[in-house]
C-alpha positions as CSV (number, residue, x, y, z in Angstrom):
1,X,77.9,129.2,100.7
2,X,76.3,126.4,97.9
3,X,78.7,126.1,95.1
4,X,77.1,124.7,91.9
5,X,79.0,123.6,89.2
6,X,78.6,121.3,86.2
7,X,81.3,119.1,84.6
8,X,81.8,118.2,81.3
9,X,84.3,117.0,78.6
10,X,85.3,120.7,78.3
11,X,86.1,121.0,81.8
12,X,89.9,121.7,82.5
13,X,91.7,120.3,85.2
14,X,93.1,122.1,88.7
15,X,94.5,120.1,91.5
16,X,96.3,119.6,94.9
17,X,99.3,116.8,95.3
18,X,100.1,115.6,98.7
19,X,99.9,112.5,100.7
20,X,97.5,112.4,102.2
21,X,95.5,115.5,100.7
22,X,91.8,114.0,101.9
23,X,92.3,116.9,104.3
24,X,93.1,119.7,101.9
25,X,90.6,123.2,102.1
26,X,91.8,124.3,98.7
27,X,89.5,122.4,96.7
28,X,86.5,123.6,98.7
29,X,88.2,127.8,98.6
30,X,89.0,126.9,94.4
31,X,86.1,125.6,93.7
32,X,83.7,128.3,95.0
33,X,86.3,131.1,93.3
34,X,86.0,129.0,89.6
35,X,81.9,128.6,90.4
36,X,81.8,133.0,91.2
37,X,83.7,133.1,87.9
38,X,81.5,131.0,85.9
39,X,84.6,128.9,84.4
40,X,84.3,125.7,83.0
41,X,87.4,124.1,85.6
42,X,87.6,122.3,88.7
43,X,90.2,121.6,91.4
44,X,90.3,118.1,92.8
45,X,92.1,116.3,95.4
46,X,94.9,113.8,93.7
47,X,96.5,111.6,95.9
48,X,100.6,111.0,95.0
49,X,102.4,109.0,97.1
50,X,106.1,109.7,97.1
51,X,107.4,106.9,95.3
52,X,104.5,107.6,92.5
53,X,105.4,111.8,92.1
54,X,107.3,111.4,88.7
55,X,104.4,109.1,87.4
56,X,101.7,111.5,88.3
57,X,103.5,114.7,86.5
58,X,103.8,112.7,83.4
59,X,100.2,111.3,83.7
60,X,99.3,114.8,84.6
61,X,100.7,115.7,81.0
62,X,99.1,113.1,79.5
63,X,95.5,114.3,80.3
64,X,96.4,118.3,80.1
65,X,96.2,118.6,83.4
66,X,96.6,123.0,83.5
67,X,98.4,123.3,87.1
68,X,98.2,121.8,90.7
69,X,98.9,122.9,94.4
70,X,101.8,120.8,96.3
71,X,101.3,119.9,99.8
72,X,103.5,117.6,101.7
73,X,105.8,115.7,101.2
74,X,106.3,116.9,97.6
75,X,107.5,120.7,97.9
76,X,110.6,119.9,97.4
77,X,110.9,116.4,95.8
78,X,108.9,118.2,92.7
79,X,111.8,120.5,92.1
80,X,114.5,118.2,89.6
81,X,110.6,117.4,87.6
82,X,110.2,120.8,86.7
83,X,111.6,122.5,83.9
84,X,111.4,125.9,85.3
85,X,111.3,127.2,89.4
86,X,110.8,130.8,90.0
87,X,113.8,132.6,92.2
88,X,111.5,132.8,94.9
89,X,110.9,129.4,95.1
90,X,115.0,128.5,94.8
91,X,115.1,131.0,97.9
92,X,112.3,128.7,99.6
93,X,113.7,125.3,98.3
94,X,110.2,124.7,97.9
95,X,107.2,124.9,95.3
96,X,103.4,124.6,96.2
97,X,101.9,126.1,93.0
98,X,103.1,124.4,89.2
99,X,101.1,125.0,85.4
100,X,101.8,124.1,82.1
101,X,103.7,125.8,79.1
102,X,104.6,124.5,76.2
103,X,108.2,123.6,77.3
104,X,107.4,121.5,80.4
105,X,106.0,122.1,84.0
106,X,106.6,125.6,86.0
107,X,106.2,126.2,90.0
108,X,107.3,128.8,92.2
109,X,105.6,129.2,95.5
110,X,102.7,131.5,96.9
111,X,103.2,130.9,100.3
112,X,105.7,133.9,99.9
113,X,103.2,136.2,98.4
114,X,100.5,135.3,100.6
115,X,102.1,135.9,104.1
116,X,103.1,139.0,103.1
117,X,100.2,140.1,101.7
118,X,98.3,141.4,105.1
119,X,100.9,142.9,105.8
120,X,101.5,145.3,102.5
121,X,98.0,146.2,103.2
122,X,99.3,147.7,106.6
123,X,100.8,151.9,106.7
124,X,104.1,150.3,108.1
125,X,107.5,151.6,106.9
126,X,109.2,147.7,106.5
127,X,112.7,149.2,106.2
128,X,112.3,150.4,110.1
129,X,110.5,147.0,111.1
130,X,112.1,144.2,113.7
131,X,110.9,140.9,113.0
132,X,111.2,137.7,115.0
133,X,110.3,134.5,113.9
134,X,109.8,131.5,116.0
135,X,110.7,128.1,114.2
136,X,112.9,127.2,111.6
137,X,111.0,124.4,109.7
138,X,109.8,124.7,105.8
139,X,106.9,127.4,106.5
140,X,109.5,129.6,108.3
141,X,111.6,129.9,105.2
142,X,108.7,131.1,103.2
143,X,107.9,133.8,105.7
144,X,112.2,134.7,105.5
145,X,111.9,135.1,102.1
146,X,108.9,137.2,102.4
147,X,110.8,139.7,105.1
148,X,113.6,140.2,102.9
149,X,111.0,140.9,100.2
150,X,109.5,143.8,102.0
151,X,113.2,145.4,103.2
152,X,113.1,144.5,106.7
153,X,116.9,145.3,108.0
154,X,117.1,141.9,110.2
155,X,115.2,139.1,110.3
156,X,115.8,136.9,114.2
157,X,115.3,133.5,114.1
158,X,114.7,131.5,117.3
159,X,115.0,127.9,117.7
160,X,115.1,125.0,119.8
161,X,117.6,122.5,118.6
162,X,121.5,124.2,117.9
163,X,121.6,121.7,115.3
164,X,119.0,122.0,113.4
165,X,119.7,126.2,113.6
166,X,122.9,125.5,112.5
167,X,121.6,123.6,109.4
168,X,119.2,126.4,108.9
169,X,121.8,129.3,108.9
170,X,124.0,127.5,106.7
171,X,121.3,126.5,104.1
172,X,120.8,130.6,103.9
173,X,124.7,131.5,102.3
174,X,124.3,131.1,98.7
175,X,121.7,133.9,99.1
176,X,123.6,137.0,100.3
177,X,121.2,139.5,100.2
178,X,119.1,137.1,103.3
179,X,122.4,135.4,104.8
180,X,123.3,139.3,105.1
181,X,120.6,140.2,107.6
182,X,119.7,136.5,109.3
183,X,120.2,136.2,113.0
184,X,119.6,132.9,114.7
185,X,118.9,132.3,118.0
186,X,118.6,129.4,120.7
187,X,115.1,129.9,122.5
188,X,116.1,130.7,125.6
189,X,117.0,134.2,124.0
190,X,113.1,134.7,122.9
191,X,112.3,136.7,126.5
192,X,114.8,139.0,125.4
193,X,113.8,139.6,121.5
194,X,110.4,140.4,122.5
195,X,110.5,143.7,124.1
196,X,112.7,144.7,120.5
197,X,110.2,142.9,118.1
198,X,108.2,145.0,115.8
199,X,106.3,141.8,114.1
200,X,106.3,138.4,115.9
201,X,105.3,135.5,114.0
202,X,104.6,131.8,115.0
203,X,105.5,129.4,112.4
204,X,105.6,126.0,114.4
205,X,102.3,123.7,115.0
206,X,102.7,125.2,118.3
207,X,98.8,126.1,119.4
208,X,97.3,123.9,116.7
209,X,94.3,122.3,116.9
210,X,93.4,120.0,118.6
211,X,96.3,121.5,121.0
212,X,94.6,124.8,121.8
213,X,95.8,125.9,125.3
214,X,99.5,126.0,124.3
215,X,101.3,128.7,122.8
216,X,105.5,129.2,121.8
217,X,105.0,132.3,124.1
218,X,103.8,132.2,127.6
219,X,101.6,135.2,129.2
220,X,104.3,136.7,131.1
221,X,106.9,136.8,128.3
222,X,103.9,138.6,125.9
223,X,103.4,141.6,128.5
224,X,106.9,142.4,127.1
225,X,105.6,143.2,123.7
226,X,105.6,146.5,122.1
227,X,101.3,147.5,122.4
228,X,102.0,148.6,118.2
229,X,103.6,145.2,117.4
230,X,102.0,142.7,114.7
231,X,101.5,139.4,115.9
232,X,101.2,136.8,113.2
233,X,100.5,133.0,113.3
234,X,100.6,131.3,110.7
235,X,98.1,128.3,112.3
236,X,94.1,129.5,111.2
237,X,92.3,126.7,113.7
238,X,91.8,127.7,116.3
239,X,91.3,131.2,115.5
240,X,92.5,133.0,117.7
241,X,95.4,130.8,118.5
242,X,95.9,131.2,122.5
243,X,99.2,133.3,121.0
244,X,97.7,135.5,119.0
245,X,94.8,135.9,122.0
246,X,97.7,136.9,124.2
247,X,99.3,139.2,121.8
248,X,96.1,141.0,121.6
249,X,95.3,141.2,125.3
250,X,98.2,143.2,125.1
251,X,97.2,145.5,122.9
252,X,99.0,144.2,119.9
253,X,97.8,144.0,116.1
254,X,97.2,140.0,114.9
255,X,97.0,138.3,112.3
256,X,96.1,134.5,111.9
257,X,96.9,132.1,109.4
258,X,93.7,131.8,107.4
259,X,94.8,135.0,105.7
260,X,98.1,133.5,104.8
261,X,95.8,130.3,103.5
262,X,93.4,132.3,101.3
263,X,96.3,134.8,99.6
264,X,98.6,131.3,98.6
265,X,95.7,130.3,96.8
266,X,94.4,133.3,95.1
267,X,97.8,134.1,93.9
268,X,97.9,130.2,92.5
269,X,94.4,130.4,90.7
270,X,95.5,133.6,88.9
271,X,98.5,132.2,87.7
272,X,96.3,129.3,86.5
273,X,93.6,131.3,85.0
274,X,95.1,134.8,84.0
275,X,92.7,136.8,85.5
276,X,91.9,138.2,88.8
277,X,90.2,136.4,91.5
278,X,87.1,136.6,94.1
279,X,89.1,136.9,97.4
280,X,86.5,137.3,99.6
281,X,85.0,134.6,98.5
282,X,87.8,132.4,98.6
283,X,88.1,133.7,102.2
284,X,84.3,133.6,103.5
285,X,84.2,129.7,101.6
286,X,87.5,128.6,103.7
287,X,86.0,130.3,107.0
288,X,82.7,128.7,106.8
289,X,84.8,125.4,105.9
290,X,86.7,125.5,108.8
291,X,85.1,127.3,111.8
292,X,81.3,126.3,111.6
């Protein structure tokens, strides 16, 4: 897909922090959304090292700057720089979407709304649905978040290091109505979740590209899955991910990350722009981006 698009003095300003951020597909899935629209914006790549994050925010100001993305490693160093953070993003403890007012910066983060945005478009009854989510890293919070959200009664976690699961459950007990229905577990235990799990979802680098053969759940353990389950990864190269391939041998629904990719950022642009988005543009742009 060609995107044209002209810039002027007029143009306003759309972004992505990170370091680095060369590798970033937003600007590519923006841009072609802004360029459908026919708005005078674009969304660039900035570069922010760490040590420079408060600098950029106020330079950000300076030139009007209308709202950025956050990548890593600034989701959660960006939180004391803002003057407002969305309860979802508290939840998190992280922001990847901030704009403007007139008061000082905002974020909250879309990573919430766009995992669980395949899955509202599903006929599932969430309040009957048993989820179990490998890893316990930053993107696994986002997709807890987003479980409580829909009403699922549980949510298992299953982890490698006691440790860090330890951490992890305790960072969860200033939010009751998630510390409520948490359930961590060592990984050992996975082999027995499965055959209970009504959505399985993969939220380590596990399967990654260039890492394609591996997956956090062998063949043998997969068989054990319910044929109705959802299998979701939240990694979109490969796609399928050898997971989400196994999960489907077996007769289960999947979903892959891309979706999760394209929904974060459509629910960022129309935050920035106050108007709805072209989706399937965003998504056919970020396909053709990634897979040809």
């Amino acid at each position: 897909m060609s995107i044209k698009q002209s810039i002027a003095g007029t143009t306003q300003l759309l972004g992505v922090i990170g370091d680095p951020v060369k590798h970033s597909c937003s600007p590519v899935m923006h841009n072609a959304a802004i360029a459908q629209l026919g708005l005078d914006y674009v969304y660039l790549p900035l570069p922010v090292k760490a040590i420079d994050l408060q600098t950029a925010l106020a330079g950000f100001a300076a030139i009007d700057l209308v709202g950025f993305n956050i990548t890593i490693p600034h989701k959660t160093a960006v939180m004391p720089l803002l003057y407002e953070i969305s309860p979802t993003a508290k939840k998190v403890g992280a922001v990847n979407t901030v704009w403007r007012t007139e008061t000082g910066w905002s974020g909250t983060n879309t990573d919430v709304t766009g995992f669980i945005a395949p899955l509202k478009a599903m006929s599932r009854d969430w309040s009957n649905v048993n989820p179990v989510v490998i890893g316990n890293g930053g993107a696994a919070r986002a997709v807890i978040v987003g479980l409580a959200e829909l009403g699922c009664p549980e949510i298992h976690v299953v982890g490698r290091n006691y440790q860090k699961l330890a951490q992890f459950y305790q960072s969860w007990q200033n939010i009751p109505e998630i510390s409520s229905i948490l359930k961590i577990h060592y990984l050992d235990n996975l082999n027995i979740l499965i055959p209970a799990a009504d959505l399985l979802i993969n939220t380590t680098p596990v399967g990654m590209s260039p890492n394609v053969d591996n997956s956090p759940v062998d063949a043998i353990a997969m068989k054990k899955l319910k044929p109705d389950a959802i299998a979701y990864d939240l990694i979109y190269n490969p796609s399928p991910t050898k997971f989400l391939q196994l999960a489907k041998d077996n007769g289960a629904v999947s979903i892959d990350g891309l979706e999760m990719l394209v929904m974060q950022g459509a629910a960022a642009l129309e935050i920035w722009l106050q108007q709805p988005v072209p989706v399937e543009v965003m998504r056919q742009t970020l396909r053709e981006a990634i897979y040809s």
